[in-house]
C-alpha positions in Angstrom: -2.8 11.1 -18.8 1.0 11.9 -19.8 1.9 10.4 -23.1 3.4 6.6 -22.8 7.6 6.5 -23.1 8.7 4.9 -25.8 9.2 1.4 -26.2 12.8 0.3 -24.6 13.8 -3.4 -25.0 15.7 -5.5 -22.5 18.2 -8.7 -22.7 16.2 -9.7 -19.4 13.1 -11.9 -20.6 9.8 -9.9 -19.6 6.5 -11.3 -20.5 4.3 -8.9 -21.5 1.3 -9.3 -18.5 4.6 -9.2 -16.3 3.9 -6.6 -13.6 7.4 -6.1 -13.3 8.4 -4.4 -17.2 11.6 -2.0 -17.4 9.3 0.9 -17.9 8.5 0.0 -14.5 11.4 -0.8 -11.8 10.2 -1.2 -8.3 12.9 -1.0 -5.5 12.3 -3.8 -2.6 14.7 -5.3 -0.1 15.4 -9.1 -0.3 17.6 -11.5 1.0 18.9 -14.8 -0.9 19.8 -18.3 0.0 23.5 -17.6 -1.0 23.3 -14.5 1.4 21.4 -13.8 4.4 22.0 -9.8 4.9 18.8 -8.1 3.4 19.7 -5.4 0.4 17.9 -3.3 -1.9 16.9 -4.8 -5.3 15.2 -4.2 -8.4 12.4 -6.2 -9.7 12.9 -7.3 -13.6 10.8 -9.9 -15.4 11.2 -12.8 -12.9 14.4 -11.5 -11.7 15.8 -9.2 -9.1 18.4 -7.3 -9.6 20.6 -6.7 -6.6 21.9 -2.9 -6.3 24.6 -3.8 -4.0 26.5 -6.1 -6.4 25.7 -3.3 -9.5 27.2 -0.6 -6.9 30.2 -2.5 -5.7 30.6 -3.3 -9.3 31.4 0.5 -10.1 28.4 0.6 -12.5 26.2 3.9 -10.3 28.7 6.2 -12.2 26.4 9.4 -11.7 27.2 12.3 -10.0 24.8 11.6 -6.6 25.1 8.0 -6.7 28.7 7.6 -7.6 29.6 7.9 -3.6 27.0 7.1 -1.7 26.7 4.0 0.2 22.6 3.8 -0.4 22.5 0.2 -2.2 25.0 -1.0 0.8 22.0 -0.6 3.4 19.8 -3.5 4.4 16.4 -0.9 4.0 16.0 1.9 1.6 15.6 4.6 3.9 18.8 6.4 3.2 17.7 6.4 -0.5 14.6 8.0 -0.1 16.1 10.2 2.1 18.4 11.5 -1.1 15.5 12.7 -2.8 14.0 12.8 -6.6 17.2 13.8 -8.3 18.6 10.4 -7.2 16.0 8.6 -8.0 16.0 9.6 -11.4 19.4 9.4 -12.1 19.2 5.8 -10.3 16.3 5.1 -12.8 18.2 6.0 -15.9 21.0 3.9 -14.8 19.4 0.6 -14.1 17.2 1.3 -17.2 20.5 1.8 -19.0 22.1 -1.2 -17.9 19.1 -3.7 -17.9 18.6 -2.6 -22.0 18.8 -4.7 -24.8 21.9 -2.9 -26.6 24.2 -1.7 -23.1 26.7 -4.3 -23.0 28.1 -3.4 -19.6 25.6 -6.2 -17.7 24.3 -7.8 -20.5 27.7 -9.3 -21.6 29.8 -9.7 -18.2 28.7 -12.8 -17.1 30.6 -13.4 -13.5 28.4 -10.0 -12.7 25.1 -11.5 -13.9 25.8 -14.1 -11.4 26.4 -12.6 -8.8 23.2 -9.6 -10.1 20.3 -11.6 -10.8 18.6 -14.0 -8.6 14.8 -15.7 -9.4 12.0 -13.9 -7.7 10.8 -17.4 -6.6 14.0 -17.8 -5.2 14.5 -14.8 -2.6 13.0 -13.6 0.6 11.5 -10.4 0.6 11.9 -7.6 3.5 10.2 -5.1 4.4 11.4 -2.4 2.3 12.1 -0.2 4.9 12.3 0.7 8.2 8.6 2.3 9.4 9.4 4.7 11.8 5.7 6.4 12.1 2.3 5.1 10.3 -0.9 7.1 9.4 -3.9 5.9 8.1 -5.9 8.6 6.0 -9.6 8.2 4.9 -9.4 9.5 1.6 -12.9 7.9 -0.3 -15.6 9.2 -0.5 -17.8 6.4 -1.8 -16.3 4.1 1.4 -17.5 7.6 3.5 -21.0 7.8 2.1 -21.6 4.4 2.5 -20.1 3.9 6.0 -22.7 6.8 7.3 -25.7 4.7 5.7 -24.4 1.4 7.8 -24.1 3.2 10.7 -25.8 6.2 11.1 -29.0 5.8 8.6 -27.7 8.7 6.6 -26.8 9.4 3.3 -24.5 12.2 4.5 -20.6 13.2 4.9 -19.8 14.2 8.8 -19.5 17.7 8.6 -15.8 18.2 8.0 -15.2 15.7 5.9 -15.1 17.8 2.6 -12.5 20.2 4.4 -9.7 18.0 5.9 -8.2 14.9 5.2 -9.0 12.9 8.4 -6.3 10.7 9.3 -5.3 8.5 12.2 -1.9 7.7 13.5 -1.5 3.7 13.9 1.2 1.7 15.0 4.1 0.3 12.4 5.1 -2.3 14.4 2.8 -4.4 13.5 3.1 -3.9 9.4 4.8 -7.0 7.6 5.3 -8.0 4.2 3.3 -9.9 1.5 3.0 -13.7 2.6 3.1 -13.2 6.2 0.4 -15.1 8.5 -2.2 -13.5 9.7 -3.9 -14.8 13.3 -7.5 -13.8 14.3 -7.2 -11.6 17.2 -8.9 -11.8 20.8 -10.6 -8.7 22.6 -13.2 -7.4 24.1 -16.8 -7.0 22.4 -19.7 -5.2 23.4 -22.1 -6.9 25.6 -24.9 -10.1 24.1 -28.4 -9.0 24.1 -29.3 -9.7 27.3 -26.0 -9.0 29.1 -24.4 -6.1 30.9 -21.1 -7.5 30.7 -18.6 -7.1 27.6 -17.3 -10.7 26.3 -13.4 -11.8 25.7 -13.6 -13.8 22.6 -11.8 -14.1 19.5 -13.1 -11.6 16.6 -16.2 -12.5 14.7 -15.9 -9.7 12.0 -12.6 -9.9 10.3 -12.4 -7.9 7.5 -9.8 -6.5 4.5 -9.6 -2.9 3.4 -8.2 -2.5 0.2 -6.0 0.3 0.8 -2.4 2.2 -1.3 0.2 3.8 0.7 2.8 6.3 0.2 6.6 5.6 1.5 7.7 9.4 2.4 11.1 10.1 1.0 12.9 13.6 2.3 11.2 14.5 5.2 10.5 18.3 7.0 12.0 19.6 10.1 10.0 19.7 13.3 7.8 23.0 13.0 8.1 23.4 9.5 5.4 22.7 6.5 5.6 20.7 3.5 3.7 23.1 0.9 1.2 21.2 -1.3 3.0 21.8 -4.5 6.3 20.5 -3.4 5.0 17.5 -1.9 5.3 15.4 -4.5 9.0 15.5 -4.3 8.6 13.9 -1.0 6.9 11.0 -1.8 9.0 8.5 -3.0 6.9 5.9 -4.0 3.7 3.3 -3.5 2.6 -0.3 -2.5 -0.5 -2.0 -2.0 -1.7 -2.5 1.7 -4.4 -4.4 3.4 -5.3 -2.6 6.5 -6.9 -5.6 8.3 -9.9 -4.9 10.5 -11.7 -6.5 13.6 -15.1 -4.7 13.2 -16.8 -6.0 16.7 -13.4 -5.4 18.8 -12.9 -2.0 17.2 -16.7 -0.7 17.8 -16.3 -1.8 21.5 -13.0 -0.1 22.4 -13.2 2.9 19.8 -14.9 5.5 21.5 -13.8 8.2 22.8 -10.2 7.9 21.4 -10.3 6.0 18.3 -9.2 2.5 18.0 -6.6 0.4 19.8 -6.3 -3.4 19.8 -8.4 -3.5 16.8 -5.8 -2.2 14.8 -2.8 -2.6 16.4 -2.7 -6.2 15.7 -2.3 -5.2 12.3 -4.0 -1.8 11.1 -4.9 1.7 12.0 -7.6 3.6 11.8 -9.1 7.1 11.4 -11.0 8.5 14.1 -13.7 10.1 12.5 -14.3 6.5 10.8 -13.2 4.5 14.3 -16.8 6.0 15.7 -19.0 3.9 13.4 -16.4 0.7 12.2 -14.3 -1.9 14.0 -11.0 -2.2 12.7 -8.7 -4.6 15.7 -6.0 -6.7 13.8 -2.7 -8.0 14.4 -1.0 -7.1 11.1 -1.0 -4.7 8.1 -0.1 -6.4 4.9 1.9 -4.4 2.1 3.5 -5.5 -1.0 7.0 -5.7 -1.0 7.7 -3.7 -4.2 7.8 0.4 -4.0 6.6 2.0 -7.6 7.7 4.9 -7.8 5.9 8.3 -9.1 8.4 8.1 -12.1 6.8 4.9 -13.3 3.2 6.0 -12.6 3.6 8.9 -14.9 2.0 8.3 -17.8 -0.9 6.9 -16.1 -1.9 10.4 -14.3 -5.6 11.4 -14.3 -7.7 14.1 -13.1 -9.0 13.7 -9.4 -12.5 13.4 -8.8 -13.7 17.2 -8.4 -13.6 18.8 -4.8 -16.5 21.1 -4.1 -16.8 22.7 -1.7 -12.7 24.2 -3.4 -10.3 23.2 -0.6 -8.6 25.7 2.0 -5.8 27.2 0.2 -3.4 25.4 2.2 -4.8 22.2 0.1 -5.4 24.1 -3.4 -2.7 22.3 -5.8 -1.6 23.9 -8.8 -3.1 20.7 -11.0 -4.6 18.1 -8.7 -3.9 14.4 -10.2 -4.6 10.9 -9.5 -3.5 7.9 -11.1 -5.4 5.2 -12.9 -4.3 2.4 -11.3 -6.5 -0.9 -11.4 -7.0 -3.0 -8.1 -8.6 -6.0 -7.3 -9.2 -8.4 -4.5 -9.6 -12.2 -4.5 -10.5 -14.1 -1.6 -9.4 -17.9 -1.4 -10.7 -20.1 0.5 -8.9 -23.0 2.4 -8.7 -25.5 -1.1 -9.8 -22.8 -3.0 -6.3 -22.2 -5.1 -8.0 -19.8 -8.1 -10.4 -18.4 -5.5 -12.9 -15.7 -6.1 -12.6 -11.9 -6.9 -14.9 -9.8 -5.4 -14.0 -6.7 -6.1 -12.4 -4.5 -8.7 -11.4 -1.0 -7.7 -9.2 2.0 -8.8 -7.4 4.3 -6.8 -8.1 7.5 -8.7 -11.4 7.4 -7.0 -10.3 8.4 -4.1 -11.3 12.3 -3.6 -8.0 13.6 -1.7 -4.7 13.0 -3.1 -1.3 12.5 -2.4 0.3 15.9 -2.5 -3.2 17.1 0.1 -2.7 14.3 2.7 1.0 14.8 2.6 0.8 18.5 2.8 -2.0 18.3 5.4 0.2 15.7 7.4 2.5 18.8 8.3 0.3 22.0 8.7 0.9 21.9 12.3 4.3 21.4 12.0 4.5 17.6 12.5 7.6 16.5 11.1 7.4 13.6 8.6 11.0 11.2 8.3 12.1 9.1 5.0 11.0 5.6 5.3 7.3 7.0 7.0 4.1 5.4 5.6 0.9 7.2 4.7 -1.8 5.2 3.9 -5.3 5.9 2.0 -8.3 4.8 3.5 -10.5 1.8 1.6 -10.2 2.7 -1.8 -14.2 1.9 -2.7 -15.2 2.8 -6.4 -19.4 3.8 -7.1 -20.2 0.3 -8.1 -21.1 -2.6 -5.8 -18.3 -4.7 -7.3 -16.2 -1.6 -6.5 -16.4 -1.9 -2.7 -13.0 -1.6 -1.3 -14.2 -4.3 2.1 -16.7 -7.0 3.0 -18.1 -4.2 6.0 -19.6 -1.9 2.4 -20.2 -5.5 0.9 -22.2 -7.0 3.3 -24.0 -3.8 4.4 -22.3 -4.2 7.9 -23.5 -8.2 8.1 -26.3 -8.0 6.7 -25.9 -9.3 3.3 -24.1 -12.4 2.2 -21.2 -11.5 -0.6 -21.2 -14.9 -2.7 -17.9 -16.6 -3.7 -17.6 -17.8 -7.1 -16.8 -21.5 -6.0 -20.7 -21.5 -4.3 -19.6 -20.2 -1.1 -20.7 -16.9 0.2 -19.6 -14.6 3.2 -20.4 -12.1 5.5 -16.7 -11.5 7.2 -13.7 -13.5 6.7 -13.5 -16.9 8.0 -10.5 -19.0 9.0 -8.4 -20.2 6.4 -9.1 -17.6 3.8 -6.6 -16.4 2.0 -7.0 -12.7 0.5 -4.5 -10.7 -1.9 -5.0 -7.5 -3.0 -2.9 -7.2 -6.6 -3.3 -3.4 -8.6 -1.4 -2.4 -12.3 -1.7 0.4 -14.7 -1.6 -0.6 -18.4 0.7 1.4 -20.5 0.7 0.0 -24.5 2.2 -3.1 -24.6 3.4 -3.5 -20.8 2.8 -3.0 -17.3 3.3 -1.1 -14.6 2.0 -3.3 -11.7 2.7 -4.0 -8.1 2.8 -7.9 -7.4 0.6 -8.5 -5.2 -0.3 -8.3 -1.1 -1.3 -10.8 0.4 -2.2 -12.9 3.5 -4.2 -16.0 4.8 -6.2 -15.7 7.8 -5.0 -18.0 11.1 -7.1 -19.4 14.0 -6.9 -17.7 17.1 -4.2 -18.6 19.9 -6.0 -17.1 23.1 -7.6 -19.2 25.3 -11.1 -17.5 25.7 
């Protein structure tokens, strides 16, 4: 773990279990009552600070910032697109401003009005525009445990070890924290007894706690992205809830992979689509992107990879991050709800800079504003199981709730967010949270 930064005060009241400290900085896009048009922001305390208004102000005085339009976008893409060396000299700025002894912000108060708005107070946007969206399957606790459910084996498939299997999904389909989600409808494998497949509405909702990875510069068609530059193409993470229809996604998942169970709201890889069910309507993520500059000090070594990856996938210094995750399910009437699981993602076995780098062997070309998503994040422990499919053993097992309850799969009305933070001494560096509440169907089956 890199050594903590030092301590930097701020005029903006920060409690100190905020996830949103100056140390930390997320970029999101919102949108206000005062103002419809969505533009980037920074998350403060309670507060957002709006980028547009500190760059029409004249305050971005840096050398790659000073011109550029970026903070006058309604998504981020064109930002990420500028690569690290703006994002640091962005970082140093807002930091600069936002501190207790810079005058600048702190003591012009028309700007403040116009800077600053309540987080309770704004709508927030997905932070950029999702051109392409790939679902990796990075654990290999969630891998072990998905061949004993479904295969009767305490073995990896055969190339797992090697490659980072991925699927490509669909990102039409991903929306922000808050948004509804509806059970979908679809075909399921025929009743004991029948020869026929059923249309019905899914039976065996599920959440997958899952991190993904906003790509910043991008390559060129043909080209690779080596493994040890490919940090400086990621510009930052959010939490995601890859929403899965297990019974839909069985049916329809062979010999391609899945389709209408994920497409409602997930993807899916297709070594994993074989065994699981994954049909939803919706990916969830957070709205707020931490970057890797304010996951820093929280870097960790990876779990170790033996066999040694191809060279291709051989970093100089493989890291992680320790970065603690949780999920709650609640209930309809169930405000506090129960959490059932408590996960990190430095347990997953590939990284970052490998499923970036392996994204592009072939030449496919990844675009700023691209999401690349982890797998279930699932840690060794029961209580680390990163969805209710590992939890249940596949339906056999009920997970209890802490209000009496219990549950196999997810049941109308439940309400599950995903929240994650790293703890740095005396602050946070957290992520808000991701969440959704389950809807009842709208087909007619």
């Amino acid at each position: 773990m890199a050594p903590s930064p030092s301590p930097i005060a701020t005029f903006v009241p920060v409690a100190p279990d905020s996830h949103f400290s100056i140390h930390n900085l997320p970029y999101g896009v919102f949108s206000s009552r005062s103002d419809a048009t969505p533009r980037p922001g920074v998350a403060i305390g309670e507060q957002v600070l709006d980028l547009r208004a500190i760059a029409a102000a004249g305050l971005f005085t840096g050398p790659l910032l000073r011109d550029s339009d970026c903070f006058h976008q309604t998504s981020l893409n064109r930002f990420m697109a500028m690569g690290r060396a703006a994002w640091k000299e962005t970082r140093g700025t807002v930091q600069k401003l936002l501190s207790a002894d810079e005058p600048a912000l702190r003591d012009n108060t028309d700007l403040r009005k116009k800077a600053f708005f309540p987080l309770n107070e704004v709508k927030m946007e997905l932070p950029a525009v999702i051109g392409d969206y790939t679902d990796f399957f990075s654990s290999k606790h969630h891998a072990l445990n998905c061949g004993k459910i479904f295969r009767g084996v305490d073995a990896l498939q055969d190339n797992w070890l090697h490659v980072p299997i991925a699927y490509h999904g669909r990102s039409s389909s991903i929306v922000t924290s808050g948004h509804p989600i509806t059970r979908p409808c679809g075909q399921v494998a025929p009743a004991a007894g029948s020869s026929s497949p059923a249309f019905k509405p899914s039976s065996l909702l599920d959440f997958e706690l899952e991190m993904a990875m906003f790509v910043g510069p991008g390559n060129e068609l043909g080209t690779q992205i080596p493994v040890e530059s490919a940090y400086d193409h990621i510009f930052g993470l959010v939490l995601m809830n890859d929403w899965s229809a297990r019974d839909i996604q069985r049916w329809e998942a062979i010999p391609l992979g899945p389709f209408l169970g994920k497409s409602f709201g997930t993807s899916i890889n297709f070594w994993f689509c074989l065994y699981v069910t994954k049909l939803f309507p919706a990916t969830t993520i957070s709205p707020w992107i931490v970057t890797l500059e304010a996951l820093e000090p929280f870097i960790c070594n990876p779990p170790a990879q033996d066999p040694p990856p191809l060279p291709y996938l051989k970093e100089p210094q493989g890291k992680s991050y320790d970065i603690a995750l949780e999920v709650t399910i609640k209930p309809d009437g169930d405000p506090k709800g129960s959490t059932i699981c408590r996960s990190n993602f430095k347990h997953l076995y590939w990284t970052l800079g490998q499923q970036l780098a392996h994204h592009t062997v072939n030449g496919c070309n990844l675009r700023p504003g691209d999401l690349l998503a982890s797998g279930t994040i699932s840690g060794p422990e029961q209580g680390s199981l990163g969805c209710l499919l590992e939890q249940s053993w596949g339906g056999r097992e009920q997970v209890a709730l802490e209000n009496g309850g219990s549950r196999k799969f997810l049941e109308d009305g439940d309400e599950v967010v995903i929240s994650g933070h790293c703890k740095g001494d005396g602050y946070l560096v957290g992520f808000g949270t991701c969440s959704g509440k389950l809807e009842p169907p709208r087909c007619s089956c």
